[in-house]
C-alpha positions as CSV (number, residue, x, y, z in Angstrom):
1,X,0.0,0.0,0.0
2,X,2.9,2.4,0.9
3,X,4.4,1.7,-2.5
4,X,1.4,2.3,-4.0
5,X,0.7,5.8,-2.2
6,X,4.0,6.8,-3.1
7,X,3.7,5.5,-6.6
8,X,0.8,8.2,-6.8
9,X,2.6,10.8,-4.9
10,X,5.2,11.1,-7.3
11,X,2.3,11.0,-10.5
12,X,0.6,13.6,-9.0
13,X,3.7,16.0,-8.5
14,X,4.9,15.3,-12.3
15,X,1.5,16.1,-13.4
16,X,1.4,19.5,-11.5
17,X,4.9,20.0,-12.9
18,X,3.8,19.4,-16.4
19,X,1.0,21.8,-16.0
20,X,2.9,24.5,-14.9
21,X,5.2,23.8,-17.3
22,X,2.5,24.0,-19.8
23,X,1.3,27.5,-18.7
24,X,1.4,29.5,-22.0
25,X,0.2,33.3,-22.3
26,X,-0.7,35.1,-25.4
27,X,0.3,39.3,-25.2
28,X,-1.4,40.8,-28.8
29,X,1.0,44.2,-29.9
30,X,-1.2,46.1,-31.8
31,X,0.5,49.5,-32.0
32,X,4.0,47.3,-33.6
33,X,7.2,48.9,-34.8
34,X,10.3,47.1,-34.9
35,X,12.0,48.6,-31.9
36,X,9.3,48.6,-29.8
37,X,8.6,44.7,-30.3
38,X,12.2,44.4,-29.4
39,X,12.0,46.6,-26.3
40,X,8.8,44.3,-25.2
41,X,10.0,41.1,-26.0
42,X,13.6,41.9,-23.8
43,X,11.0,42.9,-20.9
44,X,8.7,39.5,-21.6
45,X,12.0,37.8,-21.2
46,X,13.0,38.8,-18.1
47,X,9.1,38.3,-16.7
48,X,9.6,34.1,-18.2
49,X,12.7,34.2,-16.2
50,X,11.8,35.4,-13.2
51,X,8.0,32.9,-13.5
52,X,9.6,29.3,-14.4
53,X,7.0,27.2,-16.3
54,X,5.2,30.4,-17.7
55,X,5.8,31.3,-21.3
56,X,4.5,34.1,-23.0
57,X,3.6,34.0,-27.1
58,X,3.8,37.6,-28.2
59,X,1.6,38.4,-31.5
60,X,2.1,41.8,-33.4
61,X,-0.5,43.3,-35.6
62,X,0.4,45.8,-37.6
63,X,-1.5,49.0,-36.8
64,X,-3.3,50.0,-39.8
65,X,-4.9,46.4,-39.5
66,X,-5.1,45.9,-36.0
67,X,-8.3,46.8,-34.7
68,X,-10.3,44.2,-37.5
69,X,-7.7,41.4,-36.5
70,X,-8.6,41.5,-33.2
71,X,-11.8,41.6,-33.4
72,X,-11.8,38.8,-35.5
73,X,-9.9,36.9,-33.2
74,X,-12.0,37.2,-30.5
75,X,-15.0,36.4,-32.7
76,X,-13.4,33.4,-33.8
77,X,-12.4,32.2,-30.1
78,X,-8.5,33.0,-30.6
79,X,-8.4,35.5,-27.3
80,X,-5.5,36.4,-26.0
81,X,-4.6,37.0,-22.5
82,X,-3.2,40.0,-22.4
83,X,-3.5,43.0,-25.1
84,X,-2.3,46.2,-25.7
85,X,-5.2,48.3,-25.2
86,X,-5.6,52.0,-27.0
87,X,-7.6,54.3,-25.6
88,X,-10.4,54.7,-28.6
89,X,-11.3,51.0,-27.9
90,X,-11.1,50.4,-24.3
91,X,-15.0,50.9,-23.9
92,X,-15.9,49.1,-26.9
93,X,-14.3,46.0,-25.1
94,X,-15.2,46.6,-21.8
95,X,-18.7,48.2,-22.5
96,X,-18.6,44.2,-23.8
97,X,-17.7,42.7,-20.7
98,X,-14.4,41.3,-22.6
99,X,-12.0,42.8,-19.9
100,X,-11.4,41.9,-16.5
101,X,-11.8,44.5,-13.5
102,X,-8.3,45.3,-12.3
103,X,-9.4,47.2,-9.1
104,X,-8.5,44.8,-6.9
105,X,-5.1,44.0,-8.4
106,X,-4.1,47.5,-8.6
107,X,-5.3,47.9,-4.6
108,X,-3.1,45.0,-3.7
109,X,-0.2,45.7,-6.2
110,X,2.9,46.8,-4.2
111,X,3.2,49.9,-7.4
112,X,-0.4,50.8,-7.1
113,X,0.2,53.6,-5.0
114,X,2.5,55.3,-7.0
115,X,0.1,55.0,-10.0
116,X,-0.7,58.8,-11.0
117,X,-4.5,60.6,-10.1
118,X,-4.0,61.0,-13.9
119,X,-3.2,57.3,-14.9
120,X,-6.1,55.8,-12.6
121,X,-8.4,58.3,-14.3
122,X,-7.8,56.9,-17.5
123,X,-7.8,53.6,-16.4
124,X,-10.9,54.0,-15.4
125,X,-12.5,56.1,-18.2
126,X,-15.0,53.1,-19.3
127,X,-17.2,53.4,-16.8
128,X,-15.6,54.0,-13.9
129,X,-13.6,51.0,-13.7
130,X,-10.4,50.3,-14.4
131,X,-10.0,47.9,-17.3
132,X,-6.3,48.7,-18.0
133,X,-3.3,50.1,-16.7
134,X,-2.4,52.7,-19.3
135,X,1.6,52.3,-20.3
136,X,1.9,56.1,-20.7
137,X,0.3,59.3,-22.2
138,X,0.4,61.4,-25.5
139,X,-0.3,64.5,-23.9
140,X,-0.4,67.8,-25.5
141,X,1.5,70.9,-24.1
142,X,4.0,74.0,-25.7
143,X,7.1,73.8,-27.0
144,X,8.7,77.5,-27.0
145,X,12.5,78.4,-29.1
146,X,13.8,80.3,-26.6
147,X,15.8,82.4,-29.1
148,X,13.2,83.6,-30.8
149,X,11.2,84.5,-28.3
150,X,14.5,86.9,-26.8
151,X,14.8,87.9,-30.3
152,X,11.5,89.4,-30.0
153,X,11.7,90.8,-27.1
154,X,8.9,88.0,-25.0
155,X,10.2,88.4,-21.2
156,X,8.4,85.0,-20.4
157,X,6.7,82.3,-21.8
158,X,3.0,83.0,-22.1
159,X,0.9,81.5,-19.4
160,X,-2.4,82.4,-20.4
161,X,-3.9,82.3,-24.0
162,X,-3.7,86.2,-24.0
163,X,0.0,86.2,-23.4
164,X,0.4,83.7,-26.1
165,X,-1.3,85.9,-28.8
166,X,0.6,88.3,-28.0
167,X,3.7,86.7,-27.6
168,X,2.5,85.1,-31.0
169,X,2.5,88.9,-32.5
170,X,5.2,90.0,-31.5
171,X,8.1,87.1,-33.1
172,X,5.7,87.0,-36.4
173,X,7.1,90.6,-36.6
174,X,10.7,89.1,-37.3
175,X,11.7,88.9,-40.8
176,X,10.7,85.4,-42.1
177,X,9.8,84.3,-38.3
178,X,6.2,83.4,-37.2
179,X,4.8,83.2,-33.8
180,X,2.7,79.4,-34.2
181,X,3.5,76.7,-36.1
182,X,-0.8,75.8,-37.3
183,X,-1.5,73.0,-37.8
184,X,-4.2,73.3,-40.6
185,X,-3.7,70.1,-42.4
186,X,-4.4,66.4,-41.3
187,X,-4.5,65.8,-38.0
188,X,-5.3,69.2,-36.4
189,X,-8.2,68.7,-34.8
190,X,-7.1,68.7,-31.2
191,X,-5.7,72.5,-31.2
192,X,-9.4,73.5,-32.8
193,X,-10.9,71.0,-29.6
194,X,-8.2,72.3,-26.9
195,X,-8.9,76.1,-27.6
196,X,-12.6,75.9,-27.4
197,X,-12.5,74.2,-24.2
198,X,-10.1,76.7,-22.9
199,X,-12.3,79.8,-23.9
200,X,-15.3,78.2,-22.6
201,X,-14.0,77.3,-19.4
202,X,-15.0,73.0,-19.7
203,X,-13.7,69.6,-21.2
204,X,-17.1,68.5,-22.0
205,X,-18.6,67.9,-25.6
206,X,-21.9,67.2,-24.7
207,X,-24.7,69.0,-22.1
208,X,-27.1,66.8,-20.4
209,X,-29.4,67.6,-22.6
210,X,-27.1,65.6,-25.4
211,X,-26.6,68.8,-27.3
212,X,-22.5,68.8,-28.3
213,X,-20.9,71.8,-26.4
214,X,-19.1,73.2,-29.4
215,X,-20.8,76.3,-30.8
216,X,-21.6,77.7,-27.4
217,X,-20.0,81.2,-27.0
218,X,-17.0,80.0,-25.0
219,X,-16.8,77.6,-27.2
220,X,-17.1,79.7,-30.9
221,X,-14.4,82.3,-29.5
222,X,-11.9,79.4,-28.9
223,X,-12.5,79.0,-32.9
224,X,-12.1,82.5,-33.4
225,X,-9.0,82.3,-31.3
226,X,-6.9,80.2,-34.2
227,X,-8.7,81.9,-36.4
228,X,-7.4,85.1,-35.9
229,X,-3.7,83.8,-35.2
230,X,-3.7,82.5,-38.7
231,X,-5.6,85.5,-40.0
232,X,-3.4,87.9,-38.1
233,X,-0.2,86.8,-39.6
234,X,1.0,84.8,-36.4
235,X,1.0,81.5,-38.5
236,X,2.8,81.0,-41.8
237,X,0.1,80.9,-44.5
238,X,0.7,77.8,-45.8
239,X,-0.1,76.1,-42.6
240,X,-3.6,75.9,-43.9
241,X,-2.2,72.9,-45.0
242,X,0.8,71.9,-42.6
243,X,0.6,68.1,-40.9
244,X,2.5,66.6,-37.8
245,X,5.6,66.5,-39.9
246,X,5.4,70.1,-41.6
247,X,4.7,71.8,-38.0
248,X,7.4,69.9,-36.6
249,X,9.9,71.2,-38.9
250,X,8.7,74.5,-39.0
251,X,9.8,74.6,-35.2
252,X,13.0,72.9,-35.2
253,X,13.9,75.1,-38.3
254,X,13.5,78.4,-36.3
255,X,10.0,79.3,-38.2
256,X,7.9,79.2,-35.4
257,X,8.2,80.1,-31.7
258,X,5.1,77.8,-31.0
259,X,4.4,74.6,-31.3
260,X,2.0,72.5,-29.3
261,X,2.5,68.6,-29.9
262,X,2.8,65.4,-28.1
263,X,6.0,63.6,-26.0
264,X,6.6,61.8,-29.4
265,X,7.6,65.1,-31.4
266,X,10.4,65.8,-28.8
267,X,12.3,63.3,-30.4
268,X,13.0,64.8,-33.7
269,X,13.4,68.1,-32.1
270,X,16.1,67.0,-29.6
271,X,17.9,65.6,-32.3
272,X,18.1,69.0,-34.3
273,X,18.4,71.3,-31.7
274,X,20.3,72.5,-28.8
275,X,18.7,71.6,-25.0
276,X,19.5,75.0,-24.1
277,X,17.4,76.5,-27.2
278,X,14.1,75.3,-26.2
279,X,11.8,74.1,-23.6
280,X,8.1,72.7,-22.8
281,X,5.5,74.4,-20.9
282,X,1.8,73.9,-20.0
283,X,-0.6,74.8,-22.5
284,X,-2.0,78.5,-21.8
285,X,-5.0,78.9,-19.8
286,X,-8.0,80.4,-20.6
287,X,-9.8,83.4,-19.3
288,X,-11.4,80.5,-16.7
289,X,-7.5,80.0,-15.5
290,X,-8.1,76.3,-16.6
291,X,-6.8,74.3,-19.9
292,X,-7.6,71.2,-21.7
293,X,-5.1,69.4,-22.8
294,X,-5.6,66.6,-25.1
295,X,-4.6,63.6,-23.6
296,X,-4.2,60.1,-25.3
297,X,-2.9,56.5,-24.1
298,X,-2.8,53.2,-24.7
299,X,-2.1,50.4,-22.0
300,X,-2.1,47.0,-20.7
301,X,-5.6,45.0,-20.6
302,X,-6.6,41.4,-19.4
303,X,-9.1,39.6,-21.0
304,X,-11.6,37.8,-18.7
305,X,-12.3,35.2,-20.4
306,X,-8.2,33.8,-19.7
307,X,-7.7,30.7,-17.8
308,X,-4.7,32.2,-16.1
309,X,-5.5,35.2,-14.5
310,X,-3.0,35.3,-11.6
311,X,0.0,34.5,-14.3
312,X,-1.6,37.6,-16.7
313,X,-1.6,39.9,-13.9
314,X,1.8,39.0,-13.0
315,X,2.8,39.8,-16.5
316,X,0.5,43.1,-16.2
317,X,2.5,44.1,-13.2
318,X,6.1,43.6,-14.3
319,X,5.3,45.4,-17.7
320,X,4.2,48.3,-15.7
321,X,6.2,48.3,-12.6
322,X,8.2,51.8,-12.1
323,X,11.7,50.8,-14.0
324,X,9.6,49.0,-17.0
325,X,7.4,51.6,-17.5
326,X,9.7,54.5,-17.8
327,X,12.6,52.6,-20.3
328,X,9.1,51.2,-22.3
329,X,8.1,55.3,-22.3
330,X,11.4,56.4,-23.3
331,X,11.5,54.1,-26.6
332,X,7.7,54.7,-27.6
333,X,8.1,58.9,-26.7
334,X,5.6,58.8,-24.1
335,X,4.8,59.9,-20.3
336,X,5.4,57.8,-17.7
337,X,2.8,56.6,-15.5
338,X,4.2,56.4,-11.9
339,X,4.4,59.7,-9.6
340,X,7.9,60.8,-8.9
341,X,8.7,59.6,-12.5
342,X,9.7,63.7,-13.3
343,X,12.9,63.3,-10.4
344,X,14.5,61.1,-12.9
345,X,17.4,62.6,-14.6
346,X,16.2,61.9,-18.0
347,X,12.9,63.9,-17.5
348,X,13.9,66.4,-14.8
349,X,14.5,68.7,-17.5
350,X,12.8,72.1,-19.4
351,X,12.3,69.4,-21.8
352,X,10.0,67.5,-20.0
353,X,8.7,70.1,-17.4
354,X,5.3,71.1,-19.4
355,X,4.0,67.5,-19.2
356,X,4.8,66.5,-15.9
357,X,3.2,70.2,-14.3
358,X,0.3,69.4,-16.6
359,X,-0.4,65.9,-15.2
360,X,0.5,67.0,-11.7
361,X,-1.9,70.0,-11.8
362,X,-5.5,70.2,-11.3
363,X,-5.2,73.7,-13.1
364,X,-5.1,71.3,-16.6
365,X,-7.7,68.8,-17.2
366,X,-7.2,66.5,-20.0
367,X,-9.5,66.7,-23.0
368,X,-10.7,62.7,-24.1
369,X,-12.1,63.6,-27.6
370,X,-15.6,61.6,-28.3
371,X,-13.8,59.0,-30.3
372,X,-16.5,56.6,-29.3
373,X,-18.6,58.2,-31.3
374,X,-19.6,55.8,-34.7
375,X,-18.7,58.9,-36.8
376,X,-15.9,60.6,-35.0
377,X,-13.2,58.7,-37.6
378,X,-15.1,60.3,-40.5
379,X,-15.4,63.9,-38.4
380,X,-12.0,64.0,-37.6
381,X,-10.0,63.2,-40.9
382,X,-12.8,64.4,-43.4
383,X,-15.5,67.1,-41.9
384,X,-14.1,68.9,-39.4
385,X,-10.9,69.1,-41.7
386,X,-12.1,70.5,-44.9
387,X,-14.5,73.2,-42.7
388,X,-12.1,73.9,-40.2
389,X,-9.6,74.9,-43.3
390,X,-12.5,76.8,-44.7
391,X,-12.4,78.9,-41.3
392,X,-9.0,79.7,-41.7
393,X,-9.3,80.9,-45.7
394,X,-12.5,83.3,-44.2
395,X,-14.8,81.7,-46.1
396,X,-16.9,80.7,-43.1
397,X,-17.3,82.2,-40.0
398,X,-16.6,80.5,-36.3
399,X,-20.1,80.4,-35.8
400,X,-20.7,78.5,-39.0
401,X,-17.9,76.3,-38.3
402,X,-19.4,75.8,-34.8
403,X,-22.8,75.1,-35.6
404,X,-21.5,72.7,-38.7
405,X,-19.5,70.8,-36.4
406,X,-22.4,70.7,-33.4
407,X,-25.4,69.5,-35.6
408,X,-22.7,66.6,-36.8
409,X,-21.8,66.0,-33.4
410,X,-25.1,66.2,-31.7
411,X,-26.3,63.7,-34.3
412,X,-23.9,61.1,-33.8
413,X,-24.1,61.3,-29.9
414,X,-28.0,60.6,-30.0
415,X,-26.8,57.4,-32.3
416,X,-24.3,56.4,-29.4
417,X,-26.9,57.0,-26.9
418,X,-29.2,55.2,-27.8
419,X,-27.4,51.9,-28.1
420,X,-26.4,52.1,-24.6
């Protein structure tokens, strides 16, 4: 009997061994360059190493595909474990009940208290739960040439929006120089979005009644605002028609003072220009001593329908954990997560100062544009495009523009609504 006990002793144990040997997670990439796979598969790695048994399968989807072929793998019963979730699809999946809560893994985490009021905010932006820990943000704030601004004889970088135009004024008066690099082209919705919320003191698209926000007055003076920089001569003309590249070299070639982009356009400027030439500051306030700041992120999600939750959360945790996060920020160009991140010598610099006083300050409140809106793809890179460059030629006024854009808006929000 003894022998036979024993006999299924040791069966038992080589059968636990063989399942935890067997314990295989999939982690979907969906926003995939080459260096950035690299960067996550060294930090997978060292998660296998330190979790003998566990292996993790990473799959990368190239982005201009990604969102279809991950829906149709979860269709088709091929879920992952853990995914890289964007912000524009974190409700669609967890409005679905497709992602697990994290709450009480983030209470318990040994990190979670260092995540920022920021972070947990977004993590939590689908209903008041948080579905993800975001890996960083693409937040907007200023970048100033500090030359040019001496040049013209600016004291200070501007604080409020006042200061700015007339800081804006006064380099555009250089020969060849211009105060704000526009961005009229693709892509420039968020400065139209950022400086009617500033003007009319609120981050909100929509009032209780469901009526979209944009063509109140606040809101139509905040148009007017770029309207009249471009109109006044503070942009270069052609920046009716200027995209992310086109701005960016229009700053880092000395042709604007101004330029107001995301932690991923500091990259191409810092390679082009002196540190000591230029610096990042907080996007000016408006006349409500508040701004809205366009904020985007993307981040680590588990889907509830694993089989290994404990192992997913592990890998959840050491992706995110304080020395992960910032060397997986620095190679994708955006802001850490964790407080205290802005005492590390690689962001306790003018470079960086903008962004971290923006997420540290309730004075800026970032702006989450509707994207979860059926139409906003179609607003965004088609309507508001084409009208909003309209605007700037004066062949519309801001209230036109508003109320174009507000009858769109209002129209697609009743759609959303009423699929809730």
């Amino acid at each position: 009997m003894r022998k036979i006990v024993l006999g299924l002793t040791a069966v038992a144990t080589l059968m636990a061994s063989s399942a935890l040997a067997d314990t295989k997670l999939k982690l979907v990439e969906v926003i995939t360059s080459p260096a950035r796979t690299e960067t996550l598969k060294a930090m997978v790695a060292d998660y296998e190493k330190s979790n003998p048994g566990v292996t993790v399968e990473i799959v990368s989807l190239p982005w201009g595909q990604a969102f279809e072929k991950l829906a149709t793998m979860v269709a088709g019963g091929d879920v992952p474990d853990v995914v890289e979730m964007p912000d524009k699809w974190q409700a669609l999946y967890a409005g679905a009940g497709k992602l697990a809560n994290l709450e009480d893994n983030i209470k318990n985490w040994k990190h979670g208290a260092t995540l920022g009021e920021k972070t947990l905010a977004m993590a939590r932006q689908a209903g008041g739960t948080a579905y993800s820990i975001p890996y960083g943000f693409y937040l907007r704030a200023m970048f100033y040439n500090k030359k040019l601004l001496k040049e013209a004889g600016v004291a200070k970088p501007p604080v409020t929006t006042a200061e700015f135009k007339e800081a804006a004024a006064k380099v555009s008066k250089l020969d060849g120089k211009y105060g704000y690099c526009l961005r009229g082209g693709g892509g420039g919705l968020n400065a139209w979005m950022m400086s009617a919320a500033a003007m009319n003191g609120s981050g909100k698209f929509f009032d209780d009644a469901g009526k979209a926000t944009i063509n109140q007055p606040g809101s139509v003076k905040g148009l007017q605002y770029l309207m009249d920089l471009y109109k006044d001569g503070s942009a270069p003309k052609d920046s009716v028609n200027w995209g992310f590249n086109e701005i960016v070299a229009g700053f880092y070639s000395g042709t604007c003072a101004f330029l107001d982009q995301d932690p991923d356009a500091l990259i191409a400027i810092a390679e082009r220009m002196p540190a000591e030439d230029f610096a990042v500051i907080p996007m000016p306030v408006g006349p409500a001593g508040k701004a809205y700041p366009t904020i985007g992120f993307a981040g680590w999600s588990i889907f509830e329908t694993t089989k290994h939750k404990s192992e997913s959360w592990a890998l959840l945790a050491h992706l995110s954990d304080p020395e992960n996060n910032k060397t997986w920020a620095r190679k994708v160009g955006v802001l850490p997560i964790h407080t205290g991140a802005e005492q590390d010598p690689y962001y306790k610099t003018e470079q960086f100062a903008g962004w971290f006083t923006e997420l540290n300050s309730s004075k800026y409140q970032p702006l989450i544009l509707p994207s979860y809106l059926e139409g906003f793809g179609y607003f965004a890179s088609t309507l508001a495009l084409e009208s909003s460059q309209q605007a700037l030629l004066g062949e519309i006024s801001a209230q036109e523009l508003a109320d174009k854009w507000a009858e769109f808006l209002t129209a697609e929000y009743a759609k959303w609504k009423a699929k809730q």
